[in-house]
N, CA, C and O of each residue as an XYZ file, in Angstrom:
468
protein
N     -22.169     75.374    122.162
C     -23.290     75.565    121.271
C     -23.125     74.733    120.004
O     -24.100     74.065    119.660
N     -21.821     74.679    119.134
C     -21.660     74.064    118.511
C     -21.448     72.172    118.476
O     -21.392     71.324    117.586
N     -21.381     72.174    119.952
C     -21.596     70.009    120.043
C     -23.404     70.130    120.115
O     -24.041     69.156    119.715
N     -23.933     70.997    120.484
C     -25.197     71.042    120.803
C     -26.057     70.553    119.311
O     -26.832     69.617    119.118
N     -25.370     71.980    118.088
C     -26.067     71.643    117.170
C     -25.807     70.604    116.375
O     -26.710     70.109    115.701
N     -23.870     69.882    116.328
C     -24.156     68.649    115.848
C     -25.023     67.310    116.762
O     -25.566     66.335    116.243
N     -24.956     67.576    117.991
C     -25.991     66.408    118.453
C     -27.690     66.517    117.850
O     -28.362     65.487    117.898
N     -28.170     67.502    117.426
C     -29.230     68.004    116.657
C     -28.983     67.543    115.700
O     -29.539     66.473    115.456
N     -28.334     67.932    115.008
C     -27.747     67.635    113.359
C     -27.883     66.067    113.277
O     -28.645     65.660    112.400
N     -27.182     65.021    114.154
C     -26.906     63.685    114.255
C     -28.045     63.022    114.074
O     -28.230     62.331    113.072
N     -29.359     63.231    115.493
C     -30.146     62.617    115.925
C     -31.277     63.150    114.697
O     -32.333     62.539    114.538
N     -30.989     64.115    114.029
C     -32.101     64.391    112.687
C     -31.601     63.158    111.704
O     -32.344     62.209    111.453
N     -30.420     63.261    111.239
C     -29.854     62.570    110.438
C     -30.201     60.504    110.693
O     -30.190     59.567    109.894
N     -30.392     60.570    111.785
C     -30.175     58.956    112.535
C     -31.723     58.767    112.050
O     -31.950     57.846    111.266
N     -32.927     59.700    112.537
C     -33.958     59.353    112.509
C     -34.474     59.239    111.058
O     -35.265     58.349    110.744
N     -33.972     60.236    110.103
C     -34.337     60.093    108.866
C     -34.113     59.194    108.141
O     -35.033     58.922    107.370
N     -32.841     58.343    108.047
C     -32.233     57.340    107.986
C     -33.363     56.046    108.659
O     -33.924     55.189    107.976
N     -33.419     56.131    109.397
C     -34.603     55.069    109.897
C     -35.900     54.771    109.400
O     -36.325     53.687    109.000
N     -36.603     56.113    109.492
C     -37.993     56.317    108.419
C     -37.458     55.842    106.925
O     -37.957     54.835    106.423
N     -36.721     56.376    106.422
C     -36.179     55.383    105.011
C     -35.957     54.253    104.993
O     -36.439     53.720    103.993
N     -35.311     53.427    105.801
C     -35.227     52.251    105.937
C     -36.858     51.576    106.547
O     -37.409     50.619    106.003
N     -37.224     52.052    107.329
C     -38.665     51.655    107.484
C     -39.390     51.695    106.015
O     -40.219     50.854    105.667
N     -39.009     52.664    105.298
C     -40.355     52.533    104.525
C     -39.876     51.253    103.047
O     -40.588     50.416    102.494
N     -38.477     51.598    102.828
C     -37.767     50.579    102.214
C     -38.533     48.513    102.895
O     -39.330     47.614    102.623
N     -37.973     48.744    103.400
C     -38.615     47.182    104.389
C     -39.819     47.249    103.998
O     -40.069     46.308    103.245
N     -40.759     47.988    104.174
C     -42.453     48.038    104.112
C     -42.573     47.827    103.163
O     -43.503     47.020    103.135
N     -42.116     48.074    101.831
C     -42.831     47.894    100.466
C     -42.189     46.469    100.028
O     -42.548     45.768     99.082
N     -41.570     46.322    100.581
C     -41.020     44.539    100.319
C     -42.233     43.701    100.736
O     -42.656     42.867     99.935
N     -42.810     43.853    101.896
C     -43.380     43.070    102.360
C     -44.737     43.152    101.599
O     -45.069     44.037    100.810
N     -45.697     41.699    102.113
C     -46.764     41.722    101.421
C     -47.662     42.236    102.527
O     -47.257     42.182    103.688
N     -48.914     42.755    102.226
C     -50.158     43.033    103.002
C     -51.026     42.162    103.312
O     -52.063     42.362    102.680
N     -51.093     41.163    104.090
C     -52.133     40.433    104.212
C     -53.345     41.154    105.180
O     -53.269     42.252    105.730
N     -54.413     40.253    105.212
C     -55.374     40.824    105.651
C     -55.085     40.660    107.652
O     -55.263     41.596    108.431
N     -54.701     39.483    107.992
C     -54.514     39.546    109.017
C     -53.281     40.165    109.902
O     -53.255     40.272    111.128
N     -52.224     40.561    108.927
C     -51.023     41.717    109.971
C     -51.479     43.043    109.435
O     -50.815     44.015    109.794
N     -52.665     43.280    108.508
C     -53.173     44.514    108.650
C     -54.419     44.862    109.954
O     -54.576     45.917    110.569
N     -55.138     43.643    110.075
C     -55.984     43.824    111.242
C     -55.185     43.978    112.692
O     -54.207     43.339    113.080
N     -55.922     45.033    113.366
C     -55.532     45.107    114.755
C     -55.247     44.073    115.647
O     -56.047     43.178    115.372
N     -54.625     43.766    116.449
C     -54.393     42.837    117.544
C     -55.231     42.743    118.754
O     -54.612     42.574    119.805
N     -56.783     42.833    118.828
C     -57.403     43.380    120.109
C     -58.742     41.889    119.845
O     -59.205     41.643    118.731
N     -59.032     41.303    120.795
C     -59.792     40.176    120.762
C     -61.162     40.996    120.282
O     -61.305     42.195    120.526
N     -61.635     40.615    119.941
C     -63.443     40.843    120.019
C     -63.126     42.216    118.994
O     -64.169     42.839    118.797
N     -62.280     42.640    118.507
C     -62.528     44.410    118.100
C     -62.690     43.945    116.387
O     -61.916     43.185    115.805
N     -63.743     44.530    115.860
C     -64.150     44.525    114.566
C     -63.976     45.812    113.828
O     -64.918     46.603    113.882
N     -63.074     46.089    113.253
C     -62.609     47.591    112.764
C     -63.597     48.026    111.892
O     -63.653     49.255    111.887
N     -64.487     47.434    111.070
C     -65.736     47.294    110.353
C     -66.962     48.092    110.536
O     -67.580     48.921    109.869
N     -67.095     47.470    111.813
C     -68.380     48.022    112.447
C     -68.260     49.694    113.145
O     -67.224     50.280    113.459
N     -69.115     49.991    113.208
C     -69.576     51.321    113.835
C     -68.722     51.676    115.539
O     -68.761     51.122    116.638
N     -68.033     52.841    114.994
C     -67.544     53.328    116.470
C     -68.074     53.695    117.731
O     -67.417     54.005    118.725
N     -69.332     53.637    117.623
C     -69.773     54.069    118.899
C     -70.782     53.041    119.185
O     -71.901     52.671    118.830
N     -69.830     52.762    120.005
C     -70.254     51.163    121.390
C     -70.353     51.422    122.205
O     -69.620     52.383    122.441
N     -71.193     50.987    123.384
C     -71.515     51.348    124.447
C     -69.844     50.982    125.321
O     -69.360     49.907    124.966
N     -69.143     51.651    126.207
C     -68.489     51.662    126.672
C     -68.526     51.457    128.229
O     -68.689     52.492    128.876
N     -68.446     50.710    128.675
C     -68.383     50.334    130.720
C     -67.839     51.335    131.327
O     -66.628     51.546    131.269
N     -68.678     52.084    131.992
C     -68.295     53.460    133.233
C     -67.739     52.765    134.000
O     -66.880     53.407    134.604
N     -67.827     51.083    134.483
C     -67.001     51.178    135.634
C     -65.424     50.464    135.221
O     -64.350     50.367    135.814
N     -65.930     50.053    133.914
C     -64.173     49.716    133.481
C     -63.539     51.042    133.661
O     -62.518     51.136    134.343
N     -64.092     52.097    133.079
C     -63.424     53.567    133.074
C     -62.680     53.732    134.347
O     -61.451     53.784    134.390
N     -63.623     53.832    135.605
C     -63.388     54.395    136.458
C     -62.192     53.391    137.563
O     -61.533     53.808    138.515
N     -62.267     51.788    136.905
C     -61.449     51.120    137.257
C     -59.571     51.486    136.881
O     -58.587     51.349    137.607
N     -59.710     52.041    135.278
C     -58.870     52.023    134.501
C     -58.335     53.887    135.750
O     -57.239     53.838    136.308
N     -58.902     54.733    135.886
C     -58.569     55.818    136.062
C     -58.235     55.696    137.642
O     -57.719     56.691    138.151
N     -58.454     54.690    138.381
C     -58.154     54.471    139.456
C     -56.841     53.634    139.881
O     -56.536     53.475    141.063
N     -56.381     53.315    139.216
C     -54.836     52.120    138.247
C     -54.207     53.739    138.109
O     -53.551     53.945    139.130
N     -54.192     54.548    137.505
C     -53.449     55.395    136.762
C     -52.977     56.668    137.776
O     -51.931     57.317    137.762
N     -54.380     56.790    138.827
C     -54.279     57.740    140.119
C     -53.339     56.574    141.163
O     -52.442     57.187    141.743
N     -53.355     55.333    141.450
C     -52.684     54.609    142.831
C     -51.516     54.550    142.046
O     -50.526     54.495    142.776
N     -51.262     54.542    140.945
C     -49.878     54.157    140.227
C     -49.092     55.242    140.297
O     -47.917     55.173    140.656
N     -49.774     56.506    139.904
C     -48.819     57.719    140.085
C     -48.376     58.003    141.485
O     -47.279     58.398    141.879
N     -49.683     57.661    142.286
C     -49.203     57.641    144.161
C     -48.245     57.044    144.359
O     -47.297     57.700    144.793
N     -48.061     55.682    144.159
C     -47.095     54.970    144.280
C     -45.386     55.481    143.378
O     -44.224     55.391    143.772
N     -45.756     55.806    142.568
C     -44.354     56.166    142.023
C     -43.933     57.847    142.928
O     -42.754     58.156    143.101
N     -44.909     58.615    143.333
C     -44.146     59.545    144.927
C     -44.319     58.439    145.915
O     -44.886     58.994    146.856
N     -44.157     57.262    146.207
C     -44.099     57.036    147.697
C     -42.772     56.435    147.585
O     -41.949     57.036    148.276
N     -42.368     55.583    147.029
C     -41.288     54.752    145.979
C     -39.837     55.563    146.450
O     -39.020     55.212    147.302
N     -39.836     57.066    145.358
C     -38.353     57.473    146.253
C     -38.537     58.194    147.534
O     -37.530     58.901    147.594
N     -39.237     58.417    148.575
C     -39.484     58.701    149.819
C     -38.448     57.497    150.740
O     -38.024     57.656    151.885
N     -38.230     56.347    149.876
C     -37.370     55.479    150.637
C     -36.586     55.804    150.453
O     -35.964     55.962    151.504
N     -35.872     56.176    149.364
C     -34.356     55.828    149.034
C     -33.697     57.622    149.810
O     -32.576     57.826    150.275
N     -34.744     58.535    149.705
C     -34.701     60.026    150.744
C     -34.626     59.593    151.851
O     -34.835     60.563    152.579
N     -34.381     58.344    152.723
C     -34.441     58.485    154.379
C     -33.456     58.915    154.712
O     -33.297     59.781    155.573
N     -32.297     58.146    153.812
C     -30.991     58.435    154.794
C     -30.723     59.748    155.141
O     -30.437     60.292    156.207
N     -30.936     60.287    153.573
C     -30.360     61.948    153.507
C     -31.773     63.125    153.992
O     -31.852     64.300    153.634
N     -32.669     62.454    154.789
C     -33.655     63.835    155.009
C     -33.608     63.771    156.660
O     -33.028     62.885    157.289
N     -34.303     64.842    157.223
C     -34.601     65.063    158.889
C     -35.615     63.394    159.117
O     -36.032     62.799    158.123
N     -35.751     63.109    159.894
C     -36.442     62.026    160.090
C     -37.396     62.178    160.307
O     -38.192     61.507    159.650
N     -37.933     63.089    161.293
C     -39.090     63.549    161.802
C     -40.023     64.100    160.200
O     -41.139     63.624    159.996
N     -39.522     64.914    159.387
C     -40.464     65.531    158.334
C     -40.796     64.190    157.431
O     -41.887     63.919    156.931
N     -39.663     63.475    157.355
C     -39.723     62.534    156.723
C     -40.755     61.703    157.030
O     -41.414     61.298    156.072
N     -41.063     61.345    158.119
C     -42.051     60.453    158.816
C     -43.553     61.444    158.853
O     -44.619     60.935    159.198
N     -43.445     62.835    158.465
C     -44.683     62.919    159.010
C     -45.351     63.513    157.076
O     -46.490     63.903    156.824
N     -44.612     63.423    156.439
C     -44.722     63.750    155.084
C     -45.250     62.310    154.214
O     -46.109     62.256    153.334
N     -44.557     61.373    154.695
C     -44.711     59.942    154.298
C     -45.883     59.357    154.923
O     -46.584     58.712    154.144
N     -46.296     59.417    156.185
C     -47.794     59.233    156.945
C     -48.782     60.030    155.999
O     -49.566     59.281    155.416
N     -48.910     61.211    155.746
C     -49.493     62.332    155.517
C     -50.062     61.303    154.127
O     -51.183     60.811    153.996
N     -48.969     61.202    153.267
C     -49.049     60.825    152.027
C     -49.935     59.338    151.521
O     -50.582     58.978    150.538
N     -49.490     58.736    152.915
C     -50.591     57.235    153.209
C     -51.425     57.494    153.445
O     -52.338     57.066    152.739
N     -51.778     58.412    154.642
C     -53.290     58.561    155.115
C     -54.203     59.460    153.957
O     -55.430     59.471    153.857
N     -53.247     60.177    153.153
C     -54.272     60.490    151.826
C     -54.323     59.298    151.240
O     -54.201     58.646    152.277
N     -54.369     58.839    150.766
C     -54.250     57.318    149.683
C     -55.408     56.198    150.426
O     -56.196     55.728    149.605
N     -55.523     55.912    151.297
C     -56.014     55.067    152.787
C     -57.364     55.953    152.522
O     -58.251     55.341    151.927
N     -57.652     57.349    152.890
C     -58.629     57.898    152.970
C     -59.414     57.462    151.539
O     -60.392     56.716    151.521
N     -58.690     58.178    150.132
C     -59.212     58.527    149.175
C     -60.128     56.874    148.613
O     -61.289     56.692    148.245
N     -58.870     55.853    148.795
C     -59.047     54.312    149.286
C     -60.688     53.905    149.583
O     -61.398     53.147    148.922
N     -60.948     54.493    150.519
C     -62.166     54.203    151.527
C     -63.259     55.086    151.119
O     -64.358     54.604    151.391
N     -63.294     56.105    150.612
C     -63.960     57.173    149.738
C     -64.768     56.686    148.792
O     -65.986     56.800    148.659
N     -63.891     56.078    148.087
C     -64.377     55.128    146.954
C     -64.814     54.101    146.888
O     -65.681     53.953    146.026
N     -64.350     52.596    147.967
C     -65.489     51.854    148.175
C     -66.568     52.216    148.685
O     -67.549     51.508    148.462
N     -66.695     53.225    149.384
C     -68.223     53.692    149.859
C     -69.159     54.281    149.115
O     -70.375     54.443    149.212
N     -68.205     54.607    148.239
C     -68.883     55.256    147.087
C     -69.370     54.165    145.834
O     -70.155     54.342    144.903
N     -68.636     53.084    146.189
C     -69.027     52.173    145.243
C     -68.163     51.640    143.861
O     -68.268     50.573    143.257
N     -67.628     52.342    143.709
C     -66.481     52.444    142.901
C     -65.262     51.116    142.705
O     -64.367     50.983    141.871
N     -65.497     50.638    143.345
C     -64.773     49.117    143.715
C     -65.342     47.989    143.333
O     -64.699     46.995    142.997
N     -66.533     48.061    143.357
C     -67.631     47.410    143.205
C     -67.065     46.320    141.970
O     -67.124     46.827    140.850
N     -66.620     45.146    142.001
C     -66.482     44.052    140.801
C     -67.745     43.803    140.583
O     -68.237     44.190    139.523
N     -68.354     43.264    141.319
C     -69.736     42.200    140.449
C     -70.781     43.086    140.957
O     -70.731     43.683    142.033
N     -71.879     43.135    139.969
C     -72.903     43.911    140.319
C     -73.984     42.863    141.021
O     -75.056     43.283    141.458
């Protein structure tokens, strides 16, 4: 209990130490107008927040974030062959494609894929 609370104790101490030194550095420096502006092409911090926004960029962006998480369970399903039954293994890992394959095909039919209008 007691290495516990100096590793607490440490990692408070390390971080506070940092924010001070961050803020030390910061007031040295000068403010210009351009390392205060954002880094994003076309984005005008100026203007009015509510822009029309692309539903299908959305649904592009949320479809990246659903195959990516699939992929990160299909990923260690390999490195599990040696050490699992083979048979569950094979029919857990199919299972897991033919959802993905389905959901896949769901969605171009649905349109959802759709690049150019």
């Amino acid at each position: 209990m007691f290495k516990l609370l100096m590793i607490l104790n440490l990692t408070l101490v390390i971080s506070m130490l940092m924010i001070m030194l961050n803020q030390v550095i910061n007031k040295k420096m000068t403010m210009e107008r351009n390392k205060m502006s954002p880094f994003e092409c076309g984005f005008d911090p100026k203007s009015s927040s509510r822009i029309p926004f692309s539903t299908q960029f959305f649904l592009i962006g949320i479809l990246f974030l659903i195959f990516d998480v699939e992929m990160v369970m299909v990923l260690p399903m390999i490195i599990t062959l040696k050490t699992s039954n083979l048979i569950m293994w094979f029919i857990s890992s199919t299972t897991l494609i033919l959802i993905l394959i389905i959901g896949l095909y769901y969605e171009w039919k649905n349109g959802v894929i759709q690049w150019i209008y």
